[in-house]
Structure formats: structure tokens, C-alpha cells
Backbone and ligand atoms as CSV (ligand in chain L), in Angstrom:
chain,resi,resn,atom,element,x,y,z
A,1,UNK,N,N,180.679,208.654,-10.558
A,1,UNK,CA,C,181.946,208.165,-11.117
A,1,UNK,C,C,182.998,208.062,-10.009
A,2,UNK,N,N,183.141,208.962,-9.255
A,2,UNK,CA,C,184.491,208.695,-8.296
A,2,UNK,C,C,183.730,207.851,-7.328
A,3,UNK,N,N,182.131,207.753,-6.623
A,3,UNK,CA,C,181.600,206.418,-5.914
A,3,UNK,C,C,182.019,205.305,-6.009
A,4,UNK,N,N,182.240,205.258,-7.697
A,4,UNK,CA,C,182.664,203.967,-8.656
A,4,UNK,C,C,183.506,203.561,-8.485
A,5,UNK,N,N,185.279,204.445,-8.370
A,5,UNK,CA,C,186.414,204.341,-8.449
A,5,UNK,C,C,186.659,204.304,-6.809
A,6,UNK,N,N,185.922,204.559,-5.891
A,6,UNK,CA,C,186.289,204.411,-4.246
A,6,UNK,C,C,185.858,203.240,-4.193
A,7,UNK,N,N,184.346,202.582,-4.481
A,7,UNK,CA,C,184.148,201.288,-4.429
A,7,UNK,C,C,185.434,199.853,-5.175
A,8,UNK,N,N,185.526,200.532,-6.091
A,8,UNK,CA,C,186.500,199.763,-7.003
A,8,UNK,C,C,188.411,199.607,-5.989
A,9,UNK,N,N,188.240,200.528,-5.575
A,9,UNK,CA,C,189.510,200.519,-4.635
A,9,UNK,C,C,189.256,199.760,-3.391
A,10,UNK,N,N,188.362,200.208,-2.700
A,10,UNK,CA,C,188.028,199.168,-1.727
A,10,UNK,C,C,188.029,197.646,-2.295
A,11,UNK,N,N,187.720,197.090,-3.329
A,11,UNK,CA,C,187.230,195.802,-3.855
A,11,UNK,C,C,188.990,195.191,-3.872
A,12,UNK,N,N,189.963,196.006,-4.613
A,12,UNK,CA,C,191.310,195.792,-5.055
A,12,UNK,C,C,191.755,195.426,-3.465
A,13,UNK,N,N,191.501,196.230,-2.414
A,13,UNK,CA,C,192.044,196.442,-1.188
A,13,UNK,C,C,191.685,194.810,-0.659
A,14,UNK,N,N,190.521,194.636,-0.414
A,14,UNK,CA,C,189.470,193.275,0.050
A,14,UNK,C,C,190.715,192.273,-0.807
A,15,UNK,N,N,190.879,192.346,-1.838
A,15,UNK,CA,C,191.348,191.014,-2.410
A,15,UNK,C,C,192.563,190.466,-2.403
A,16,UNK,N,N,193.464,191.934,-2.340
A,16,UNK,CA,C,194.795,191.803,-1.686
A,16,UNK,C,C,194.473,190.985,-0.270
A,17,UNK,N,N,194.199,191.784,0.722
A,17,UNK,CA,C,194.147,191.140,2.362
A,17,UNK,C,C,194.194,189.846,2.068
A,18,UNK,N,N,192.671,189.589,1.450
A,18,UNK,CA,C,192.802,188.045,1.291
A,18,UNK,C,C,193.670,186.647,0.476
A,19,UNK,N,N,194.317,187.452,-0.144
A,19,UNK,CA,C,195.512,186.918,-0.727
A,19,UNK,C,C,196.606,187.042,0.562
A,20,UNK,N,N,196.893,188.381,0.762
A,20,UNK,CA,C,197.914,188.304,1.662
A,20,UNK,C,C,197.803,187.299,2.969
A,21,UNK,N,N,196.473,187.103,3.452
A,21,UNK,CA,C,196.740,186.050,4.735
A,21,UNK,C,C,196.262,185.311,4.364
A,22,UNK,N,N,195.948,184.710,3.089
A,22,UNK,CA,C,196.076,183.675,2.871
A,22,UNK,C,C,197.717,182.559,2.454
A,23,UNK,N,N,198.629,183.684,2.668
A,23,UNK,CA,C,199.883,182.992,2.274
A,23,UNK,C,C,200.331,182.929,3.421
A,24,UNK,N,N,199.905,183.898,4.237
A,24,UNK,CA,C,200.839,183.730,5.903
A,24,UNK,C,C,200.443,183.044,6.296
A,25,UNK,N,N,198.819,182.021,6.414
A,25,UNK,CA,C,198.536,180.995,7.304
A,25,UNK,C,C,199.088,179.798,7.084
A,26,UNK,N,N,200.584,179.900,8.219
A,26,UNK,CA,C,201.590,178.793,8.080
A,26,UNK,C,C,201.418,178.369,9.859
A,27,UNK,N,N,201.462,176.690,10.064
A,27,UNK,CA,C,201.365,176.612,11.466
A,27,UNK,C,C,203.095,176.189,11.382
A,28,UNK,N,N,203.645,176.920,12.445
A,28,UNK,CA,C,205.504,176.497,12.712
A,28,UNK,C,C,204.978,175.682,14.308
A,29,UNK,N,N,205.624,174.606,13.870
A,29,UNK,CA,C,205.388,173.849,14.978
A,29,UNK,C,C,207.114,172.997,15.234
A,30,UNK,N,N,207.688,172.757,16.412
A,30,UNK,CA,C,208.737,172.039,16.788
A,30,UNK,C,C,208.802,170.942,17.836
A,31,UNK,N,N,209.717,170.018,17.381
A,31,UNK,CA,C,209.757,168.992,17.990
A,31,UNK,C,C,211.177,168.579,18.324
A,32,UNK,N,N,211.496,168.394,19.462
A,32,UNK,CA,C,212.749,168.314,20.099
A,32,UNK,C,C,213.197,166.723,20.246
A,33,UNK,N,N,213.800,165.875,19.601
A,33,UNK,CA,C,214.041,164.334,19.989
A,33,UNK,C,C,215.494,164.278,20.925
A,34,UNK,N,N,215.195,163.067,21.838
A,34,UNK,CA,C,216.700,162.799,22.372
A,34,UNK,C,C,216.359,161.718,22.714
A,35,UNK,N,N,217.344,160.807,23.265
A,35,UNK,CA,C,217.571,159.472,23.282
A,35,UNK,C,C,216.834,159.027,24.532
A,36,UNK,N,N,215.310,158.494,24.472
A,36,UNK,CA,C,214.583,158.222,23.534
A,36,UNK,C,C,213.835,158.306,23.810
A,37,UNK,N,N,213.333,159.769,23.166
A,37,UNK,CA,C,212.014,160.469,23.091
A,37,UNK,C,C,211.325,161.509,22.589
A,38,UNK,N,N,210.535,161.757,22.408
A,38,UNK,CA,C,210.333,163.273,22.031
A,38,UNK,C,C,209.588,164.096,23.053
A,39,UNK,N,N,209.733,165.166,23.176
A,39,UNK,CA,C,209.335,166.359,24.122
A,39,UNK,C,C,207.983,166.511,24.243
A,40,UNK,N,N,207.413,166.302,23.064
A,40,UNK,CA,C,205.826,166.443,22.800
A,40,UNK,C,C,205.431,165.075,22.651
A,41,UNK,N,N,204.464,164.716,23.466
A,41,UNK,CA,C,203.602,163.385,22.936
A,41,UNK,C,C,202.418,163.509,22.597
A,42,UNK,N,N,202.462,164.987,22.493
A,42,UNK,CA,C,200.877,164.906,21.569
A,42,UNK,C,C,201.143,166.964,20.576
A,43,UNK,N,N,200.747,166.673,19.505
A,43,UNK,CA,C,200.887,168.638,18.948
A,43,UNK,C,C,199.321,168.734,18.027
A,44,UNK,N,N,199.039,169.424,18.049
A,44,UNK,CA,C,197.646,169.993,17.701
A,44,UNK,C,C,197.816,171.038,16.303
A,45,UNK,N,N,197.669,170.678,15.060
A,45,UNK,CA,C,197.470,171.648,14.175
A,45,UNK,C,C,195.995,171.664,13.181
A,46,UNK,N,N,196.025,172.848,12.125
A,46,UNK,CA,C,194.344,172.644,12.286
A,46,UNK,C,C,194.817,172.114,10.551
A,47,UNK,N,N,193.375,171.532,10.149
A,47,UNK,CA,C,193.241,171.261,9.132
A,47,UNK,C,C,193.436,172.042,7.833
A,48,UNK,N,N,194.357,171.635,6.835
A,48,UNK,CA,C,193.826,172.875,5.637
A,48,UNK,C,C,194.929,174.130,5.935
A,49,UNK,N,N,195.537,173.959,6.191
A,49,UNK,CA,C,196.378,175.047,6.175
A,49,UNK,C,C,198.197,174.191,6.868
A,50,UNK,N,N,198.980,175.295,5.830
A,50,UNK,CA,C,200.346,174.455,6.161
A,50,UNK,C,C,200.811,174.497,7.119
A,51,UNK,N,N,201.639,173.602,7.543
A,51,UNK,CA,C,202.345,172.729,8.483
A,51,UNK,C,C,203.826,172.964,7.995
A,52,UNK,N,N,204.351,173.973,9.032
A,52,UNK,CA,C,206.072,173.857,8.975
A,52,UNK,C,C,206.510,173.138,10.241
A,53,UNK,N,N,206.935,172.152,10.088
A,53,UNK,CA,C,207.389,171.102,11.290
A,53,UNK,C,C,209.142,170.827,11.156
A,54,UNK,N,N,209.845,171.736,12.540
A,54,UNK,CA,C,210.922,171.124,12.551
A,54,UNK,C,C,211.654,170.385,13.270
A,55,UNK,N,N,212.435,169.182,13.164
A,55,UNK,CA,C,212.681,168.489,14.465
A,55,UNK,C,C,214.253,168.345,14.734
A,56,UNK,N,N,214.005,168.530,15.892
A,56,UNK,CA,C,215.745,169.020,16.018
A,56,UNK,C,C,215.707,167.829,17.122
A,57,UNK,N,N,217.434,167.194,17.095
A,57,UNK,CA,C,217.701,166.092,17.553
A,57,UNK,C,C,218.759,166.343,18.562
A,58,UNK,N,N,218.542,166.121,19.711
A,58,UNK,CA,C,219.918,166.442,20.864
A,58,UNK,C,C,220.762,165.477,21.297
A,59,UNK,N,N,219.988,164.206,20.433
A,59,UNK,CA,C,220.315,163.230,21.208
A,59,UNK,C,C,221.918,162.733,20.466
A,60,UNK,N,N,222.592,161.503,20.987
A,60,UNK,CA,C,223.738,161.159,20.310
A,60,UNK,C,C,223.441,160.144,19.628
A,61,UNK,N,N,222.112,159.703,19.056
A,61,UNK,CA,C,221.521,158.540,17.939
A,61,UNK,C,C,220.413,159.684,17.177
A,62,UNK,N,N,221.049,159.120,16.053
A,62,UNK,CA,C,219.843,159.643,14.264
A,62,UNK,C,C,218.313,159.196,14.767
A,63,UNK,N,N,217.327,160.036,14.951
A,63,UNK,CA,C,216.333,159.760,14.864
A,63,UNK,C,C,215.094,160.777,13.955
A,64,UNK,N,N,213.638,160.420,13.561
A,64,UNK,CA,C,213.229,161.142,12.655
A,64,UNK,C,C,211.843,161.029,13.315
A,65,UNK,N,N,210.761,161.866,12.288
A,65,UNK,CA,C,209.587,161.478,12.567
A,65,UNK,C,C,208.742,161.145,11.693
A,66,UNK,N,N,207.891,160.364,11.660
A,66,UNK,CA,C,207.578,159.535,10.663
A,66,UNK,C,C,205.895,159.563,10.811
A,67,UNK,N,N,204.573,159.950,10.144
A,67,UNK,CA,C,203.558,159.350,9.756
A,67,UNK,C,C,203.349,158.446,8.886
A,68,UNK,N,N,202.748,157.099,8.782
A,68,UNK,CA,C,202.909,156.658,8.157
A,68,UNK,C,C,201.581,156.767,7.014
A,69,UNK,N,N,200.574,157.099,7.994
A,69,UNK,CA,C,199.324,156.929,7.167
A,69,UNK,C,C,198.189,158.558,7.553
A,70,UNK,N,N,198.370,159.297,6.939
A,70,UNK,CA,C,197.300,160.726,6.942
A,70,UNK,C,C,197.054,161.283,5.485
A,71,UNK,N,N,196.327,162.037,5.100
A,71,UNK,CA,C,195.681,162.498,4.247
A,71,UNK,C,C,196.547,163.925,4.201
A,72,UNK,N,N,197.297,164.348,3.486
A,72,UNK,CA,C,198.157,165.729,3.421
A,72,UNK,C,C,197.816,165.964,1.680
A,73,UNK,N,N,198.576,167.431,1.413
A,73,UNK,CA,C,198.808,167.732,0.390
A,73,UNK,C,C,200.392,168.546,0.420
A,74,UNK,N,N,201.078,169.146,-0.332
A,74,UNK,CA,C,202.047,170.003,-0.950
A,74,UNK,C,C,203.064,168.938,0.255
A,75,UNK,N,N,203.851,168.337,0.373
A,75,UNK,CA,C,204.257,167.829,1.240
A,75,UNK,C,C,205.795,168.028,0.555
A,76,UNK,N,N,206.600,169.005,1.355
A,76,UNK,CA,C,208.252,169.425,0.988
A,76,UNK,C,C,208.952,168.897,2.085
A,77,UNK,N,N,209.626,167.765,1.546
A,77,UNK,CA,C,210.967,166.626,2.642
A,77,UNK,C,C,212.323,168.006,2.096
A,78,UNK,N,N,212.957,167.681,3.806
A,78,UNK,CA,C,213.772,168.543,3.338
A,78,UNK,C,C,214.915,168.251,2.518
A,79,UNK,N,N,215.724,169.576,1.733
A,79,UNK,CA,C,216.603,169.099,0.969
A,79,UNK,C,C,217.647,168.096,1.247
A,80,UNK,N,N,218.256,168.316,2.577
A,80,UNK,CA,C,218.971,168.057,2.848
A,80,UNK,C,C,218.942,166.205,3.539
A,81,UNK,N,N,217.523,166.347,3.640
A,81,UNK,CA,C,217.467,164.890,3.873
A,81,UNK,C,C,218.551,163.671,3.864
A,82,UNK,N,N,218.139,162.475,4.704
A,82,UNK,CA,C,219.192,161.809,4.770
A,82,UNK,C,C,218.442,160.173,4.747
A,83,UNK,N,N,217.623,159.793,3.181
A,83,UNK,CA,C,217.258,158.665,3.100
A,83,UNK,C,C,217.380,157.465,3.500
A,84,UNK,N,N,218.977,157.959,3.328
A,84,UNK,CA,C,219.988,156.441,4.028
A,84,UNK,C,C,219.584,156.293,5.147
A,85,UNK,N,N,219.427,157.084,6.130
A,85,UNK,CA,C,219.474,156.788,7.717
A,85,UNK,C,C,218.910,155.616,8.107
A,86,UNK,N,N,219.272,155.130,9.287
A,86,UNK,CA,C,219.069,154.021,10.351
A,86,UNK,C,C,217.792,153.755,10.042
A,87,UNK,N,N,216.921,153.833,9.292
A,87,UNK,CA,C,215.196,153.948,9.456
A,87,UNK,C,C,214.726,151.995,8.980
A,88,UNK,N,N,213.853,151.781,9.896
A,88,UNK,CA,C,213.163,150.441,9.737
A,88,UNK,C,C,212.345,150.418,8.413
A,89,UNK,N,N,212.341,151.410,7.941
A,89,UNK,CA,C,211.176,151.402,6.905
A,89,UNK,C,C,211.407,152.171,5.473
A,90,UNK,N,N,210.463,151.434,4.458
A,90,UNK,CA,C,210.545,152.283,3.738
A,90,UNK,C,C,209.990,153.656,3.674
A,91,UNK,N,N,210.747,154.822,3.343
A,91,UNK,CA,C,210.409,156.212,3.133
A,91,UNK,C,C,209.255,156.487,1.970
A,92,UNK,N,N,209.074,155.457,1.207
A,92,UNK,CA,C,207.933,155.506,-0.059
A,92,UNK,C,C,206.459,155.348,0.884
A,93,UNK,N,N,206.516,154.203,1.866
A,93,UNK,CA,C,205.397,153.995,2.567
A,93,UNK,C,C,205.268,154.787,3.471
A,94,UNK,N,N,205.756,155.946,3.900
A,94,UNK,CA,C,205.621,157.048,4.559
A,94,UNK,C,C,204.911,158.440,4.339
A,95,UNK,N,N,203.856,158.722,4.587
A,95,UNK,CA,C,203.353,160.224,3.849
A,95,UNK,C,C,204.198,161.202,4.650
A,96,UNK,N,N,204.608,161.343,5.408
A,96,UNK,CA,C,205.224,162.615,6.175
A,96,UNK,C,C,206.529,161.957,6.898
A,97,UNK,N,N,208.166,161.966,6.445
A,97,UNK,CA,C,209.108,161.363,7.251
A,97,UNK,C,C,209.747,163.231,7.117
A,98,UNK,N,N,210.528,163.170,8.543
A,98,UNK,CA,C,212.117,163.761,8.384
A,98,UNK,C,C,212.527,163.040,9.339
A,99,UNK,N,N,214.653,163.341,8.993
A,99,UNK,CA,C,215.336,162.611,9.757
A,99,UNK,C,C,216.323,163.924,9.994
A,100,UNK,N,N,217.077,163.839,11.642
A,100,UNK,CA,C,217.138,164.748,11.418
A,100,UNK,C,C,218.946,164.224,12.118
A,101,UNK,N,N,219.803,164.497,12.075
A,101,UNK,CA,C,221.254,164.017,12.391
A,101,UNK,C,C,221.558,164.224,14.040
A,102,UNK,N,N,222.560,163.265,14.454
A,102,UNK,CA,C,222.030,163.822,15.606
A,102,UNK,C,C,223.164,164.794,16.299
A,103,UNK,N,N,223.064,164.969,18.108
A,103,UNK,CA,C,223.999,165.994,18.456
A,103,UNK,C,C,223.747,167.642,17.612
A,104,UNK,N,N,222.307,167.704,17.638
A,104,UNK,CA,C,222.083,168.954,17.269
A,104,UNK,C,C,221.516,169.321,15.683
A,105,UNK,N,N,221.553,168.322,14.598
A,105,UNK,CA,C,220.929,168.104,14.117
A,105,UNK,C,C,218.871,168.773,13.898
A,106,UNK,N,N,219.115,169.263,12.623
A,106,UNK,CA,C,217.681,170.090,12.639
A,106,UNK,C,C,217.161,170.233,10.934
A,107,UNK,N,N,216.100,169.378,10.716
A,107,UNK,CA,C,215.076,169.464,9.430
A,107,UNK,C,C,214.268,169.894,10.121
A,108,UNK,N,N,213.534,170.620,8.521
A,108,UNK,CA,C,211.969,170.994,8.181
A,108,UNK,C,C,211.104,170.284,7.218
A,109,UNK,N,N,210.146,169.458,7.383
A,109,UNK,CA,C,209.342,169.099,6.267
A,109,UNK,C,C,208.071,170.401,6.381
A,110,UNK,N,N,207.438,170.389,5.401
A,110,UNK,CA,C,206.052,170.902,4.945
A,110,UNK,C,C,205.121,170.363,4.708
A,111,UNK,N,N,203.994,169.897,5.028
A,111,UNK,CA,C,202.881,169.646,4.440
A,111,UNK,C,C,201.715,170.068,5.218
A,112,UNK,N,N,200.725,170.002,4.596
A,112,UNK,CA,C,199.462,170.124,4.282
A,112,UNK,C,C,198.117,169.290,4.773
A,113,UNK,N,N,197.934,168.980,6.064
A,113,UNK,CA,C,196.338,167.871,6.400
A,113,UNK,C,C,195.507,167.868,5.889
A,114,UNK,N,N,194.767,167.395,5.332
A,114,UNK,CA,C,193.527,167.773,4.575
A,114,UNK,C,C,192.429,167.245,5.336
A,115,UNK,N,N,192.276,166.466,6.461
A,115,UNK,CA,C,191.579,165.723,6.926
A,115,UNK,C,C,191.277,165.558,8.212
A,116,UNK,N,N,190.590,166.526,9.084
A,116,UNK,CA,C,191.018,165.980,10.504
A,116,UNK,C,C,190.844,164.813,11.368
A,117,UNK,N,N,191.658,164.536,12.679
A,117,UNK,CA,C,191.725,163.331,12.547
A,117,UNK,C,C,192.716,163.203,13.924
A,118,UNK,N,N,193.478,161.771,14.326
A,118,UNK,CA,C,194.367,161.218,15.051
A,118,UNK,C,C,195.310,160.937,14.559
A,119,UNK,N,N,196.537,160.939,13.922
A,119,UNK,CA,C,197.434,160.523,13.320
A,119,UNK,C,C,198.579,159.994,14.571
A,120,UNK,N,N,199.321,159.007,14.096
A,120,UNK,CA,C,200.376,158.248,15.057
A,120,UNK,C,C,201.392,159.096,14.548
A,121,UNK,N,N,201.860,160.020,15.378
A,121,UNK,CA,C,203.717,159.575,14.555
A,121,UNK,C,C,205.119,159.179,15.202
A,122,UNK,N,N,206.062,158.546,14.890
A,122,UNK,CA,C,206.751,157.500,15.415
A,122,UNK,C,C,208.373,158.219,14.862
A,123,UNK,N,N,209.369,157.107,15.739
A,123,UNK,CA,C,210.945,157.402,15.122
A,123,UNK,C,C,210.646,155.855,14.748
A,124,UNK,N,N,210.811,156.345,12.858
A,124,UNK,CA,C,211.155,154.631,12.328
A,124,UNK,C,C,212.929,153.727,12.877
A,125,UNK,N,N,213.273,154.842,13.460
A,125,UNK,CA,C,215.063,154.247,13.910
A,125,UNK,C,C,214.546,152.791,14.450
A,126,UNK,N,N,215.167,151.250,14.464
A,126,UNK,CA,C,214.666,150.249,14.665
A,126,UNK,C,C,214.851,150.264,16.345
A,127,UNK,N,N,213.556,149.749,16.542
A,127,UNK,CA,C,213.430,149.721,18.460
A,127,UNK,C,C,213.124,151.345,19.348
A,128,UNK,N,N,213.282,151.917,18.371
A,128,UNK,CA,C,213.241,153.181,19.171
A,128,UNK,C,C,211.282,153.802,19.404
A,129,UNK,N,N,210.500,153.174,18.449
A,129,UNK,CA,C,209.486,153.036,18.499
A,129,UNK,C,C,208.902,152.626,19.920
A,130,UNK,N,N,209.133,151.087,19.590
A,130,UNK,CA,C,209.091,150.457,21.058
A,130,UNK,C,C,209.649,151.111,22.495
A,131,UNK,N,N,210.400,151.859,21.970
A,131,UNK,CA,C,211.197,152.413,23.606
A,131,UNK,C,C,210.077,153.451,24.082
A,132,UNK,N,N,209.118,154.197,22.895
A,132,UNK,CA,C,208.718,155.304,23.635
A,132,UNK,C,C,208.664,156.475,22.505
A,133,UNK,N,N,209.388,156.119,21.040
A,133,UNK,CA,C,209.293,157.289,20.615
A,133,UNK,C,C,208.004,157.617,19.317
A,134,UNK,N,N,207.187,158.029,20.445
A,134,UNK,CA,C,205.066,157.919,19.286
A,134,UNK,C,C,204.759,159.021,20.340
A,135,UNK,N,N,204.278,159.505,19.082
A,135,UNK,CA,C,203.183,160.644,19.817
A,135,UNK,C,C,201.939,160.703,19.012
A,136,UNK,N,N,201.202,161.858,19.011
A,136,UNK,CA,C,199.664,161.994,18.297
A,136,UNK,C,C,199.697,162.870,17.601
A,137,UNK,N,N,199.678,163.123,16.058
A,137,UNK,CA,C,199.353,164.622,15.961
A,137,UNK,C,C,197.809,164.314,15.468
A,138,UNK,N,N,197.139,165.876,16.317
A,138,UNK,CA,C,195.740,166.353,16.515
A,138,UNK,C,C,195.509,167.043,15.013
A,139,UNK,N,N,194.900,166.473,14.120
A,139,UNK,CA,C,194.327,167.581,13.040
A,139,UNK,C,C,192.991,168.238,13.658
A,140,UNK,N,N,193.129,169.609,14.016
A,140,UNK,CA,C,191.755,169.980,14.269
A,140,UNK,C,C,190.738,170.331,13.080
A,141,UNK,N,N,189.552,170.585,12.764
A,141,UNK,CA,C,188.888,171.293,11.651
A,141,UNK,C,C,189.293,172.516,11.891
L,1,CU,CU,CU,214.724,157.636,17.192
């Protein structure tokens, strides 16, 4: 009987852990824009597990970052978002946008890859694409 109740505690113990890191596996990843570019031209996160991405803007022009086409899930635009902005595109045809204000300016989106892969991502600001502002994000498995 108490074999029973030590096994049974161990089992409670096992299922917590795995609950518990299963909520902490968050990747925080940052991205720095300025006029006209971003810091990273390539960031590496793994598949299947969330994505806190924030991009902070130094520059003195609104710029954002934009996927247009990847496979995500739970995907949180931030509140504070700014739809209106300068952007070439629509935000509906976008799976992953933030925009972030500029002169210091700083969002967080959230989401989720489900797929690994090459993804483009770009500043939809018009021309700023063309100038230089694309990088890669790496979904690893
Ligand atoms: Cu831009």
C-alpha cells in the first residue's frame, strides 16, 4: 500500500514537469529595424513550439515585419497594433505582420510554425522591401 501511494506520487510529480515545460517552451527572439534594414538577415526557430518575436524600430520611418506565406498556429498581433500604417499590403494576406512605430517603437506578435521550412520575411512599408529589408526565418524540426 504505501509502494502504491510512492508510485502514485512519483506519477503526479512526472505529469506536473511535463505540463510545467511544456508551457515554458517559448522561443523570445528580437529584431532590431532602422532605416533600411534589419539587423538579422536570417533567425532560426524550431518547429512546434511558440515564437515570441519582438521588433523594435530605431529608425525615423514606420516599418514592420511581415510573412506572407508559412504554416503557423495560435498567432497573437499585438494589441496595440497599428493597421493603418504605411504598409503596401493587405494585413488579411499576411499570416505573421507587426508594425512597430518608429524612433524607438517596439511590438510583440506570437505565433506558432507548424512546418519546417524557409520562410521570406519582409518590411511591407512601400520600397523598403526593395531597398534591403528581407530576411529568412529558419523553421528547424
Ligand atoms: Cu520598413
Amino acid at each position: 500500500m504505501r509502494r502504491m501511494s510512492l508510485m502514485l506520487g512519483l506519477l503526479v510529480l512526472l505529469v506536473a514537469a511535463c505540463g510545467g515545460s511544456q508551457e515554458e517552451s517559448v522561443t523570445n527572439v528580437s529584431l532590431l529595424a532602422t532605416d533600411i534594414t534589419y539587423d538579422e538577415a536570417r533567425l532560426e526557430v524550431p518547429a512546434n513550439q511558440a515564437v515570441h518575436l519582438t521588433l523594435e524600430n530605431s529608425g525615423a520611418l514606420e516599418h514592420d515585419f511581415s510573412i506572407r506565406e508559412i504554416d503557423v498556429r495560435d498567432v497573437h498581433p499585438p494589441e496595440d497594433e497599428a493597421d493603418d500604417h504605411a504598409m503596401s499590403e493587405d494585413v488579411h494576406e499576411l499570416d505573421v505582420h507587426v508594425a512597430a512605430h518608429p524612433n524607438g517603437g517596439r511590438s510583440t506578435v506570437e505565433f506558432t510554425p507548424t512546418e519546417s521550412g524557409e520562410y521570406e520575411y519582409y518590411c511591407t512599408v512601400p520600397g523598403h522591401r526593395e531597398a534591403g529589408m528581407v530576411g529568412t526565418l529558419v523553421v528547424v524540426p
